[in-house]
N, C-alpha and C positions, 0 to 999 in steps of 0.2 A: 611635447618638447623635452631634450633631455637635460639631466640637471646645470648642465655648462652652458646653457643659452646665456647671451650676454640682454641683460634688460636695461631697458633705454628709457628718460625721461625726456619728453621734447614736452618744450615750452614756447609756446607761441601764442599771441592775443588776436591773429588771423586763423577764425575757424578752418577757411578751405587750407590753407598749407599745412597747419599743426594735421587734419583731419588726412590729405595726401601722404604728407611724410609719413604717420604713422600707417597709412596704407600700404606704402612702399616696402618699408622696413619689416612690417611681419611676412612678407610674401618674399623678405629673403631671413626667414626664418628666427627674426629676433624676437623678443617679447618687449612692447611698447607702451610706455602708458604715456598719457598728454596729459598738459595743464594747458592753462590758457590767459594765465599771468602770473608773479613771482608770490604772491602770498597764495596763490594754489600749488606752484611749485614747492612751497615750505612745508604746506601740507604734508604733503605725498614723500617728500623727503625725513618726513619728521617718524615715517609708519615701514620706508620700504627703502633695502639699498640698491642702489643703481649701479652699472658701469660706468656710464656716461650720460652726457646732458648737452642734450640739445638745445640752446638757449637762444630765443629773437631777443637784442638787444632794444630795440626800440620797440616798449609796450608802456600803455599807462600803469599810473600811481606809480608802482617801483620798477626801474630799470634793468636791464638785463647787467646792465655792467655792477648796478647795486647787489642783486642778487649774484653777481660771481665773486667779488669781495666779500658778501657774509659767509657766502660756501666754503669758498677757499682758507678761508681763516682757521678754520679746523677740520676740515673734509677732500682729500685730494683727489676725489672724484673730477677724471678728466670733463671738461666743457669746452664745445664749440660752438662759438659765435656766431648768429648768423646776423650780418649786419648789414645796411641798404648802400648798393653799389657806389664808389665814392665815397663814402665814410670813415677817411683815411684813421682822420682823431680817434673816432672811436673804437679802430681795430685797434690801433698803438695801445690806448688805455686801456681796451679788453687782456691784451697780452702781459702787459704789467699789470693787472689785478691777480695771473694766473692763470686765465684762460690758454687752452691747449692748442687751438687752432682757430680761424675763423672762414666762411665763404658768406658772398656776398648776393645778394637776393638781383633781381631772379638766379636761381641755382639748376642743375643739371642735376636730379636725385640720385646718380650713378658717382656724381661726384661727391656730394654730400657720403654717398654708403664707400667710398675710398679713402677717403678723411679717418671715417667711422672704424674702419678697419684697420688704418697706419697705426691709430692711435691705441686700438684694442692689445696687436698684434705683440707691441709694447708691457701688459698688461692681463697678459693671458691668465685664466684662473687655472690652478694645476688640477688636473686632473688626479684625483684620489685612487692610490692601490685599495685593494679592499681591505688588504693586511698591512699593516704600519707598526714599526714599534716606538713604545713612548720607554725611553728603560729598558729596563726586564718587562715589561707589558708588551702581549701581542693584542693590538686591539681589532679585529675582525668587524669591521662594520657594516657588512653585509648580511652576516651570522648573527651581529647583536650581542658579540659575545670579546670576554679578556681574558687573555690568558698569561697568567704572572704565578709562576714558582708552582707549577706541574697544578695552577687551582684554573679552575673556569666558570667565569663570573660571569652575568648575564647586565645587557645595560640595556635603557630604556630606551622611547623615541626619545623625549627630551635631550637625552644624554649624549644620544646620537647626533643629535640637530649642533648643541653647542660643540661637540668634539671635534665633528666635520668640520666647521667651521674656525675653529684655533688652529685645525691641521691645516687649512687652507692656508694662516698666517701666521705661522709661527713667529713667536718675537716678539707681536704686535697685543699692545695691550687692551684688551675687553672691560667696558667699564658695565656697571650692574645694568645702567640702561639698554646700553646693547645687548646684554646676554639675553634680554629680557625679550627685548623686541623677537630674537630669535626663535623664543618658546613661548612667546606670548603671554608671558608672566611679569607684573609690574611689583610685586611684593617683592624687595629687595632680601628679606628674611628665610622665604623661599629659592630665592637663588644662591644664596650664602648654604645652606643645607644640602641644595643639589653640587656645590661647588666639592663641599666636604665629601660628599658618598662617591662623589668622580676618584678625587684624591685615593680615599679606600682602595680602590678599585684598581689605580694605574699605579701609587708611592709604595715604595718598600718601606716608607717611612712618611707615614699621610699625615703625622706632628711636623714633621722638617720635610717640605715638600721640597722636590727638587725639580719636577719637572711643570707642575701647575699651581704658578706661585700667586700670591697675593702683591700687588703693587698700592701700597699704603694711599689711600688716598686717589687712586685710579681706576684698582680692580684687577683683574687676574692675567697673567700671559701664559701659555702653554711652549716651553721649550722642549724642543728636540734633539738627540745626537745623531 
């Protein structure tokens, strides 16, 4: 698969539908994973980020509409509801928790994957030039390499993995935990140090950064011109 595949969480407490839909959806090319109720859901959300979320509204212990109010509360990863035919109440209240869309069981999995797509198409991941400039930084990350004031500096995976990732969102603020989850590193001490040698790298002035700032108390955002 290539790196733009969109990855999909479906949560369902019906093995054959969670085990279909996820059958469906990779044979048009997405990357799937299932859970099979909302504190497996949390799981997997807590390790890997999603596009979307496929969520059955009605599963024991916690509800699908429970778990789309913890999501949404700080996570706007779209979710579509799938809720049992007639369930008027609990589409209304899926909607006003947040949720993006809902269809109703039994479903047409051609419908389910047009939902899937409305909502994507919205939401599309950009697609990375190989060359970007951050500043006077050309950052080349296919070469691995920066180039700022006629110097050529070389960056790491690591560096590459969180880089990618800030260009994908510019604006958007990276707290330690996520930077971490990205390179698999949970020592905040260590991210703070890789944060610094970035800086080196891309600031004409890595004291008064300007374009990979710190957010007191949130953690870093990488602006662009």
């Amino acid at each position: 698969m290539n790196k733009n595949t969109f990855h999909i969480l479906v949560v369902d407490d019906d093995d054959r539908i969670r085990e279909l839909v996820k059958e469906y959806l990779e044979e048009k090319k997405f990357l799937v994973t299932s859970a099979k109720d909302a504190f497996d859901a949390k799981k997997k959300l807590e390790i890997i980020k999603f596009d979307i979320i496929i969520l059955d509204i009605m599963m024991p212990g916690k509800s699908g509409l429970d778990l789309t109010k913890e999501i949404k509360e700080n996570n706007p990863i779209p979710i579509i509801l799938l809720t049992a035919k007639g369930e008027t109440q609990n589409r209304i209240e899926g909607l006003e928790l947040g949720a993006d869309d809902y269809l109703g069981k039994p479903f047409n999995p051609k419908e389910l994957l047009l939902r899937i797509k409305n909502i994507l198409s919205k939401v599309q991941k950009p697609i990375l030039s190989d060359e970007i400039y951050i500043g006077n930084a050309l950052v080349n990350l296919k070469k691995s390499d920066i180039k700022i004031n006629d110097k050529l500096i070389k960056i790491n995976p690591q560096e590459i993995k969180v880089l990618s990732k800030m260009l994908e969102s510019p604006g958007k603020v990276f707290s330690r935990e996520d930077i971490g989850k990205i390179i698999n590193i949970s020592k905040e001490r260590t991210i703070d140090v890789m944060i610094t040698r970035l800086r080196q790298k891309i600031e004409t002035n890595p004291k008064n950064p300007k374009y990979l700032q710190t957010i007191r108390g949130a953690g870093y955002v990488l602006w662009i011109e």
